[in-house]
C-alpha positions in Angstrom: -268.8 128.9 59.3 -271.4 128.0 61.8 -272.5 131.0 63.8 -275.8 130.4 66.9 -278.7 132.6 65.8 -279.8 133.6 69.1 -276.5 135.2 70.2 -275.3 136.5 66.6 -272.0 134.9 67.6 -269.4 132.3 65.1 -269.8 129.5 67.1 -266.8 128.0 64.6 -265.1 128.7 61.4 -262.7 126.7 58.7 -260.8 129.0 57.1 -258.8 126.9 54.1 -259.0 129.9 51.7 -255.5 131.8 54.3 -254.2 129.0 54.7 -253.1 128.6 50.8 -255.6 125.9 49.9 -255.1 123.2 47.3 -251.7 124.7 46.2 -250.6 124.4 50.1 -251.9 121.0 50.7 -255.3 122.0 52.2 -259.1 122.3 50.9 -260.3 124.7 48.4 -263.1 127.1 49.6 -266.3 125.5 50.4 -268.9 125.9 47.3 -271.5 123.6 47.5 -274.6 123.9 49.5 -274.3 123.1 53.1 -276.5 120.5 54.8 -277.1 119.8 58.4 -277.9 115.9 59.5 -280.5 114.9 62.1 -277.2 112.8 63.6 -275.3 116.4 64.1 -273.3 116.6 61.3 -272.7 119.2 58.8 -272.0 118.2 55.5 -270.3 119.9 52.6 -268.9 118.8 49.0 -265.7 120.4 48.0 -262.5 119.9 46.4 -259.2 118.6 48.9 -255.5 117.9 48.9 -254.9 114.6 50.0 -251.4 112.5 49.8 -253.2 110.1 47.5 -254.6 113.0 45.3 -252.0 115.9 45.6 -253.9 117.9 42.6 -257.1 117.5 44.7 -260.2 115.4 44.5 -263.8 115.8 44.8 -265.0 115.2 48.3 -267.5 115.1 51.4 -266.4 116.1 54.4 -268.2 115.6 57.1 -268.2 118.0 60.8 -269.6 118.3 64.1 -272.2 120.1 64.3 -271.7 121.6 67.7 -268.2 122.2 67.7 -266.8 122.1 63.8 -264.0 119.4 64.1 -263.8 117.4 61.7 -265.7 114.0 62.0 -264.6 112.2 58.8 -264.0 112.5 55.0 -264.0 110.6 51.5 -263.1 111.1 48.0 -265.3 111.0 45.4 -263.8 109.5 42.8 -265.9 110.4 39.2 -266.5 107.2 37.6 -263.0 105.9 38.9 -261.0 108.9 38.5 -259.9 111.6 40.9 -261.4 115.0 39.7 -261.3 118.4 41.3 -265.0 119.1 41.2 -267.4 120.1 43.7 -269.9 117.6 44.2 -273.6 117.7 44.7 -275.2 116.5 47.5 -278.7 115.5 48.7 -279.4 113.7 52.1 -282.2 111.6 52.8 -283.8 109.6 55.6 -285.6 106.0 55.6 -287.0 104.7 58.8 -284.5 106.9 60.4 -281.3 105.7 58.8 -279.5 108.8 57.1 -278.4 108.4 53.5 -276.2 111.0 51.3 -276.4 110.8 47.5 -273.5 112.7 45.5 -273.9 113.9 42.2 -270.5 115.0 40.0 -269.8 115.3 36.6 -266.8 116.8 34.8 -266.5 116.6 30.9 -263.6 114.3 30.7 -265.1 111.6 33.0 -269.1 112.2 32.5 -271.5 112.1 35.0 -271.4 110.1 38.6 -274.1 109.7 41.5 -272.6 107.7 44.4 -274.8 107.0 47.6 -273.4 106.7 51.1 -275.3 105.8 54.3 -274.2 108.0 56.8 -273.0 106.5 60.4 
């Protein structure tokens, strides 16, 4: 939920939690910290239902800041495999160029950091 300070007002909301979440298809509640880009996106790690992944993955999706539509998402696959975990994330900058790094770990597949350079 994004919601404009000076007004007090939801700007925009995803609500996955009504609308059945993994077991319907559609992302678990949000549970990871939630980060705001330079470029205007917001960024969250969470678990969602994809074709590929059914029984849900770990993933980064990725949402206008402004208006809360989705820009893009990816999996995060945990040292190869598709895990329903929440990852981690930390975004950085370097001569302006935005960067994401992802941290997982589950106890079956161990520990994973993946780095993405955002658009």
């Amino acid at each position: 939920m994004a919601f404009n300070p000076a007004t007090n007002l939801i700007v925009w909301k995803h609500d996955e939690v009504s609308t059945g979440g993994i077991a319907n298809g559609n992302a678990a509640s949000c549970a990871s910290a939630v980060t705001t880009t330079a470029s205007g996106l917001t960024i969250i790690g969470r678990v969602i239902a994809t074709s590929q992944y059914p029984n849900g993955v770990a993933a980064i999706q990725a949402f206008n800041t402004k208006d809360g539509s989705l820009a893009w998402q990816i999996p995060v696959l945990v040292n190869g495999q598709a895990i329903p975990t929440v990852p981690r994330l930390t975004p950085y900058a370097v001569n302006g160029k935005e960067y994401l790094v992802s941290f997982t770990h589950f106890a079956t597949a161990g520990a994973d950091v993946s780095a993405f350079a955002l658009p």
